[in-house]
C-alpha positions as CSV (number, residue, x, y, z in Angstrom):
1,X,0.0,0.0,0.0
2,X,0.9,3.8,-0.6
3,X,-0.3,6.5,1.7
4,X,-0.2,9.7,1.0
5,X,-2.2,13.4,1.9
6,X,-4.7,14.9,-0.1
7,X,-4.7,18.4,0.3
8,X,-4.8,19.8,3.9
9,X,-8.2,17.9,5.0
10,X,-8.1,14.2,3.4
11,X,-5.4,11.1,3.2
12,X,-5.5,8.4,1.0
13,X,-4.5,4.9,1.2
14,X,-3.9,3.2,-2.1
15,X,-2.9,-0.8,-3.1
16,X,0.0,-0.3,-5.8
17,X,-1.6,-2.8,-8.2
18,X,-4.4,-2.1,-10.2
19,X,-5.6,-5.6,-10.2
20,X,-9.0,-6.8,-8.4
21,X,-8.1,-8.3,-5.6
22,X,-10.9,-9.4,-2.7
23,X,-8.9,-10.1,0.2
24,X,-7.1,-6.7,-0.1
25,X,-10.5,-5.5,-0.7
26,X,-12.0,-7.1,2.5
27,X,-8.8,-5.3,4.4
28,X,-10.0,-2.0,3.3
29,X,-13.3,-2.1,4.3
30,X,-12.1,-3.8,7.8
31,X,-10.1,-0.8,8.0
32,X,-13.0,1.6,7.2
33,X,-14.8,0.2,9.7
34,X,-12.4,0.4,12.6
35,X,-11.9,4.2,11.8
36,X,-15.3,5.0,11.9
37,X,-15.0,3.3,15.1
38,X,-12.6,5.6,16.2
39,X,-14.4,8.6,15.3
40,X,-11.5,10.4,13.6
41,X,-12.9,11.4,10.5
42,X,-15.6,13.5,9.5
43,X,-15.7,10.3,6.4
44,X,-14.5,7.7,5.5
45,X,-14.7,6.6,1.6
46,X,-13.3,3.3,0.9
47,X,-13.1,3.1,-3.4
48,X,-11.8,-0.1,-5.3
49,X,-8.0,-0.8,-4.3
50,X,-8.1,2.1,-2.3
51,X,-9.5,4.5,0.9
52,X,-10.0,7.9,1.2
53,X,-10.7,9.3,5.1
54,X,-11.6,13.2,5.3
55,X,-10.3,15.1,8.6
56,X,-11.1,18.5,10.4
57,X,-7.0,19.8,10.0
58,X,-8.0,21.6,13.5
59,X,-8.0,18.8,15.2
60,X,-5.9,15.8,13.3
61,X,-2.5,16.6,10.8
62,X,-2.8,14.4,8.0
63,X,0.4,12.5,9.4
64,X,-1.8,11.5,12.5
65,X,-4.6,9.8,10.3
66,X,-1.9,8.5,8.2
67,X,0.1,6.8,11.0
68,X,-3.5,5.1,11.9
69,X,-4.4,4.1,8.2
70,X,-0.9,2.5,8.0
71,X,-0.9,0.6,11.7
72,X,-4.7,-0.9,11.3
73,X,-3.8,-1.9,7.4
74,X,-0.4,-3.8,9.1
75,X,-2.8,-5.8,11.5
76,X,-5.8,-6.4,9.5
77,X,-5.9,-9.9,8.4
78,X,-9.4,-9.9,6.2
79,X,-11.5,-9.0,9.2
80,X,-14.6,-7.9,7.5
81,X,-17.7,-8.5,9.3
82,X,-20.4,-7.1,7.5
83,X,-22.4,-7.9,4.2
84,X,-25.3,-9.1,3.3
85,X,-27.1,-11.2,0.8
86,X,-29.1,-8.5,-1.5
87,X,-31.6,-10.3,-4.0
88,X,-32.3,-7.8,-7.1
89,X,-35.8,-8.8,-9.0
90,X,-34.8,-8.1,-12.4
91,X,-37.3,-7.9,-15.9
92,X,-35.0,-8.6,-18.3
93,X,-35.5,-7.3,-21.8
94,X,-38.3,-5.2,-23.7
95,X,-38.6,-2.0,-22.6
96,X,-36.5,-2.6,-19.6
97,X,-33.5,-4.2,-21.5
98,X,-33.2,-2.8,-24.7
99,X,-29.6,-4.2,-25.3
100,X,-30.4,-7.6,-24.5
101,X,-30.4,-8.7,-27.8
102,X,-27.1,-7.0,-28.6
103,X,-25.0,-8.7,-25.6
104,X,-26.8,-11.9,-26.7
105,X,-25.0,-11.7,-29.9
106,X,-22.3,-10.4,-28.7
107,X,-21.4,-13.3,-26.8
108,X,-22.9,-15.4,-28.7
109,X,-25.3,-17.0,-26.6
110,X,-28.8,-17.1,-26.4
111,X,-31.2,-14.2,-24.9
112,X,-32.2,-16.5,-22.8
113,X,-28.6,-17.9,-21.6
114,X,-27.4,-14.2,-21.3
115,X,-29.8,-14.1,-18.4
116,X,-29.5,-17.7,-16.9
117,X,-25.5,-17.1,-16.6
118,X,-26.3,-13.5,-15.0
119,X,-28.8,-14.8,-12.2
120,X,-26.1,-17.7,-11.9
121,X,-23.2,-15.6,-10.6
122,X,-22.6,-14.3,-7.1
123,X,-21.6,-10.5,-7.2
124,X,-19.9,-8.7,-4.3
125,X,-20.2,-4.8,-3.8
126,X,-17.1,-3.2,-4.0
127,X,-17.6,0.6,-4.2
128,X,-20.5,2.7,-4.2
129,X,-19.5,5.8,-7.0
130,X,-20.9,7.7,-10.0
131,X,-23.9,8.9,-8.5
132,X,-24.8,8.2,-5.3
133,X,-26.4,4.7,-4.6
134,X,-24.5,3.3,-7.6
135,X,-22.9,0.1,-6.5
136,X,-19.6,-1.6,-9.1
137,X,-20.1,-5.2,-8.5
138,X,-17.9,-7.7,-9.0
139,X,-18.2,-11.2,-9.8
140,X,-19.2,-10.7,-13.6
141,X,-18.8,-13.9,-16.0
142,X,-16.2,-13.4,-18.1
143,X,-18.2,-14.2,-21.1
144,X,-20.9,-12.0,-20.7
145,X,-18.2,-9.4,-20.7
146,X,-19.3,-6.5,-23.5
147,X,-18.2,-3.3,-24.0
148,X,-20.3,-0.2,-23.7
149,X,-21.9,1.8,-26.0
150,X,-20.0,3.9,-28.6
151,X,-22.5,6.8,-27.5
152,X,-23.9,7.0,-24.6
153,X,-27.8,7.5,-23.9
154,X,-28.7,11.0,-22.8
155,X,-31.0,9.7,-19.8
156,X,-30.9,6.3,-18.8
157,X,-34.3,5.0,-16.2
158,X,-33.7,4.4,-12.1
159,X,-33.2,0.9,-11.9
160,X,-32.0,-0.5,-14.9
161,X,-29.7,-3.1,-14.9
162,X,-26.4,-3.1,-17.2
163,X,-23.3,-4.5,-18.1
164,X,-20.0,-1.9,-18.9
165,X,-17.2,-3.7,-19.7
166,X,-16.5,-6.5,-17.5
167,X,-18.6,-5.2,-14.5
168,X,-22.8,-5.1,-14.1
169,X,-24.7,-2.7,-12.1
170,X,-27.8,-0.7,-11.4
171,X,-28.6,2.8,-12.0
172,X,-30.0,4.3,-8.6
173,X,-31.2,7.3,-10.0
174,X,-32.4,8.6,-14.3
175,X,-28.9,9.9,-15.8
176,X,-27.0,9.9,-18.9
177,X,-25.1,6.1,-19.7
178,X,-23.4,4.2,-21.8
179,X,-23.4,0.7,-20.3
180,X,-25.5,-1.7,-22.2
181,X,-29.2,-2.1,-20.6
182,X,-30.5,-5.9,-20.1
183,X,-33.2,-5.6,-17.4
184,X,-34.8,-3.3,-14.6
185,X,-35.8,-3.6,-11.3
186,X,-38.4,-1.3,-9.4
187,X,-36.0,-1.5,-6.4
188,X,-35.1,1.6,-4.9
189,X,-31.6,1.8,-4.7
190,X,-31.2,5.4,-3.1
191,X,-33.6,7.0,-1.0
192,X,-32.2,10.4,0.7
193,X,-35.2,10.3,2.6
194,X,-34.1,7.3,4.7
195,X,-31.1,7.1,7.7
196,X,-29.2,4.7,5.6
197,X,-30.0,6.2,1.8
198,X,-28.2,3.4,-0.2
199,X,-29.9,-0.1,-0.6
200,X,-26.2,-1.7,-1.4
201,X,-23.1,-1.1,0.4
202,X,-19.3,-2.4,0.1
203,X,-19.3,-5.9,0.7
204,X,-23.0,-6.5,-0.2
205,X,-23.3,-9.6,-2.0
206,X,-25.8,-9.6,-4.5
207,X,-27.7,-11.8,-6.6
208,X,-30.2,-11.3,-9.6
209,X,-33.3,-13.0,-10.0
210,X,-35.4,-13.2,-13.6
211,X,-39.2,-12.2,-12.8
212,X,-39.4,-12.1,-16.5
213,X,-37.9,-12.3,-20.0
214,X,-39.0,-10.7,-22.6
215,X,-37.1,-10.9,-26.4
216,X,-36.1,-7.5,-27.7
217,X,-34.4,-5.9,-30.4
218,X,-31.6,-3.7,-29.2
219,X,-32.2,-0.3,-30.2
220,X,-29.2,1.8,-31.8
């Protein structure tokens, strides 16, 4: 790991490989839960490979909070406790999945297979980013992996389900978007309304399960 300050009021904790790694994962977010323990930070943001904890410089230097990133990391042997089991109901195609068809062929498997091999996989929750409620999950099939669209839609719905790259998620909230859309789910993944706003957080496991399938045409 590299530490280093961010500005006067934040310090960063960083793996030095880029690579996906869970049980480094699970150290970070053992981590972020023993300084929130602590009480030291106004936040704490842990990020893939990577944590971020914001201080009031009145009261910590950022060599203090480093000094404690750096001693809990040492001692943390994949500690985590936390996570839960998080079951997404997901219609897949039509409407709600008008790329479907499009990741079907490009993976050259059936509409139907595209679906039974993404309700199949376990995905964990590594980092909530983008906008706020919007969970990366790992855990992705390699060979559903597709890339996103060449040009992104202008406004994509709350809830719909897609796959970037190698990675799926869920849109928490209507925005602009480019990964391709298979499904929806009337879940609400971000309420600001509630004490704990986001439905998912880091180490969430999640699962999808089909309510319906419907065969579409992507749409260009």
């Amino acid at each position: 790991m590299s530490y280093y300050c961010l500005g006067e009021r934040a310090v960063v904790m960083q793996a030095r490989s880029d690579k996906i790694d869970l049980i480094c994962q699970k150290k970070i977010w053992h981590v972020a839960q023993q300084m929130r323990d602590l009480g030291l930070c106004i936040d704490i943001v842990p990020g893939m490979n990577n944590l971020t904890a914001i201080f009031d410089p009145l009261r910590y230097s950022g060599e203090e909070i480093l000094i404690t990133l750096k001693d809990l990391f040492q001692r943390s042997k994949d500690q985590f406790q936390g996570g839960r089991e998080v079951i997404i109901p997901v219609h897949y195609g039509g409407d709600a999945g008008p790329d479907l068809a499009l990741v079907a062929e490009h993976c050259q498997l059936s509409v139907e297979d595209v679906v039974k091999q993404h309700c199949a996989a376990n995905y964990v929750v590594y980092f909530l980013g983008f906008q706020p409620g919007f969970a990366y999950l790992g855990g992705l099939p390699d060979n559903l992996t597709t890339p996103r669209r060449a040009e992104p839609r202008l406004r994509v719905p709350a809830g719909s389900v897609g796959i970037g790259g190698r990675q799926t998620g869920i849109y928490p909230a209507a925005s602009p978007g480019g990964w391709q859309l298979i499904g929806h789910t009337t879940l609400t993944l971000f309420d600001p309304q509630q004490n704990n706003p986001t439905l998912l957080q880091p180490g969430d496991t999640v699962r999808f399960v089909a309510e319906h399938i419907q065969l579409c045409q992507s749409d260009e």
